[in-house]
C-alpha positions in Angstrom: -38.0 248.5 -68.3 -34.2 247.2 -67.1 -31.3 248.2 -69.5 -28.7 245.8 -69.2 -25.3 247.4 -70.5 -22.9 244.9 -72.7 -19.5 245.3 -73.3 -18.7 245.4 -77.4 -15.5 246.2 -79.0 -15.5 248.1 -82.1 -11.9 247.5 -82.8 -10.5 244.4 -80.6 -6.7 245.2 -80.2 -6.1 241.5 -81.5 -7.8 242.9 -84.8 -6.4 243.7 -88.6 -5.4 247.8 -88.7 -7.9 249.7 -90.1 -7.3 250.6 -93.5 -6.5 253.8 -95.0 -9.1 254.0 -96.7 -11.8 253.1 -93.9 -10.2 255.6 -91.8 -10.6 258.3 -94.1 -14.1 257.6 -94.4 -15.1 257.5 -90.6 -12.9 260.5 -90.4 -15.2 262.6 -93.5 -18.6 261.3 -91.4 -17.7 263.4 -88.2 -18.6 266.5 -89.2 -22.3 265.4 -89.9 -22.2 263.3 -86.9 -20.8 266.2 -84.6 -23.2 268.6 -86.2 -26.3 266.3 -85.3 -24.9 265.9 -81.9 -24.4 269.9 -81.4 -28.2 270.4 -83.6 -30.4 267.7 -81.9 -28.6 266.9 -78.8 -26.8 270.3 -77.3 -23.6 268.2 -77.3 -20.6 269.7 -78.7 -17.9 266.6 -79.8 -14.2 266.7 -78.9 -13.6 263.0 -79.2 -10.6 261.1 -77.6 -7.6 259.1 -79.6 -9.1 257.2 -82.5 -8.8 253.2 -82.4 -8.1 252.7 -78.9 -8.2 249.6 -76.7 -11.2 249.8 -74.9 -11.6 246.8 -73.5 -10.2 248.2 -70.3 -13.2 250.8 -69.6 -15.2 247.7 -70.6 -13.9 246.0 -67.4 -14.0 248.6 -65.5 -18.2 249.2 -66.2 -18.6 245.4 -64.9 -16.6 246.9 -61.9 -18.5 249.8 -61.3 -21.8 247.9 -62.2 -20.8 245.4 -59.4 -20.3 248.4 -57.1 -23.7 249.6 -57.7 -22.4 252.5 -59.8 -22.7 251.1 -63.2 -25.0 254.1 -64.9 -22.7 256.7 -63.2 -19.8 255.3 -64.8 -20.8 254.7 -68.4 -21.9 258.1 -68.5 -18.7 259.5 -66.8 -16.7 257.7 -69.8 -18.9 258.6 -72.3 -18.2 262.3 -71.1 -14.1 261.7 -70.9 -13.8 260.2 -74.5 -16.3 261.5 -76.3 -16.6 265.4 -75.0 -13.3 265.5 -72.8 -10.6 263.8 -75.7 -9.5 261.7 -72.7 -7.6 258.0 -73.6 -10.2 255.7 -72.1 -7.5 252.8 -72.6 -5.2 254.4 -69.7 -5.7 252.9 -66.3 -4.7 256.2 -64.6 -7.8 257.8 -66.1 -10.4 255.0 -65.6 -9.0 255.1 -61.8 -9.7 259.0 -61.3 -13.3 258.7 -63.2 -14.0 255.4 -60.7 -13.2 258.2 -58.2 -15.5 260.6 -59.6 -18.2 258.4 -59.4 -17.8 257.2 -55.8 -15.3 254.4 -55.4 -11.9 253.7 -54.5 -9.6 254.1 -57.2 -7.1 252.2 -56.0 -9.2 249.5 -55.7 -10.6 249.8 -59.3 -7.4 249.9 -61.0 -6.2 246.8 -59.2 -9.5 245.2 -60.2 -8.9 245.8 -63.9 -7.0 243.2 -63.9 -9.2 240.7 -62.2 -10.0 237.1 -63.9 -14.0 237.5 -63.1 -14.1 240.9 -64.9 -12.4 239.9 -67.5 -14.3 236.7 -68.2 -17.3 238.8 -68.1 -16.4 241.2 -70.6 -15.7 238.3 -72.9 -18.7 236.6 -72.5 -20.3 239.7 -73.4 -18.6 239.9 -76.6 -19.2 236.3 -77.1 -22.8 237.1 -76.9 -23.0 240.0 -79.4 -20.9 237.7 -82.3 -23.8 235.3 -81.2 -26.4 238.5 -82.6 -24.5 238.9 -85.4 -23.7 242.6 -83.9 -21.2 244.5 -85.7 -21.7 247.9 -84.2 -22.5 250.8 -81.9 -25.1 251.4 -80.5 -26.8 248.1 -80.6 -30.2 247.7 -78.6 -31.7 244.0 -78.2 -35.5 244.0 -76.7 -36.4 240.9 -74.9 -33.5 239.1 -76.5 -35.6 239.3 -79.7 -36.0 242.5 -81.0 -32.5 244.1 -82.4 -32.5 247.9 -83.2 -28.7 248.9 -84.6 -27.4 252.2 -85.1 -28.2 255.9 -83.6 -32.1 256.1 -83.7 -34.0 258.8 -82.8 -36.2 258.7 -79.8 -39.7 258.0 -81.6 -38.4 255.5 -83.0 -37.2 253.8 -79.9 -40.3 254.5 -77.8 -42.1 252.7 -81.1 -40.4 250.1 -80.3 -40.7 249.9 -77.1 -44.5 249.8 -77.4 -44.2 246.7 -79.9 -42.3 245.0 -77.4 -45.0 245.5 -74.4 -48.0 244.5 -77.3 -46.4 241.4 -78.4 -45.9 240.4 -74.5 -49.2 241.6 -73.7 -50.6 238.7 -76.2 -48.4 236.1 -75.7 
């Protein structure tokens, strides 16, 4: 099995504000989510600035993906937002974790920038409004099978085993 990352913004920073209201209810899920994370997981939450622009990480994993360092990078930013409280929209912090994966942060940050990476990331986007994807995580089979939300690992091994019977009779 490949995984194939995609880039997908949860808030685009040409989007409405979130409500009040909205907020305050993503806001009273954490503590559930955060205690299933610590529970199941082993991972203790300490989340980064809420709302962000993140299309800028999102350029800089097509960066690091073209560099060969893609899976080291997603799980570098995962770490900085979502364990560190680290502002994943800040060049200056996407440049030192390019560095603590293995490239030239220099280089990266100059990159972010760049028309390719950019292109790609929207084309990416484009793609998930194609799905009909309005949220994270978001896991598309064979460009058939769509599985949305945090699921637990049985039942993503079930369907992973769908997935290689239906191509094993067609």
């Amino acid at each position: 099995m490949e995984v194939h990352w995609r880039s997908f913004e949860l808030r685009p920073a040409d989007g409405p504000p979130i409500s009040a209201e909205y907020r305050a209810q993503i806001l009273a899920a954490r503590p559930r989510i955060y205690a299933l994370a610590r529970e199941v997981y082993g991972l203790e939450m300490n989340p980064g600035p809420f709302g962000i622009d993140t299309r800028p990480a999102l350029i800089g994993a097509k960066i690091a993906e073209a560099e060969g360092r893609g899976d080291a990078y997603h799980e570098a930013v995962f770490r900085a937002y979502w364990q560190q409280a680290q502002d994943i929209s800040r060049k200056a912090v996407l440049a030192e974790l390019a560095r603590a994966v293995g490239m030239d942060g220099e280089v990266f940050a100059d990159l972010l920038e760049a028309d390719q990476y950019v292109a790609e990331v929207v084309d990416d986007i484009r793609q998930a409004q194609a799905y009909g994807l309005y949220a994270v995580p978001a896991l598309v089979f064979n460009d058939r099978y769509l599985v949305s939300g945090a699921q637990p690992y049985e039942t993503l091994a079930e369907v992973v085993e769908r997935v290689r019977e239906a191509a094993a009779q067609a």
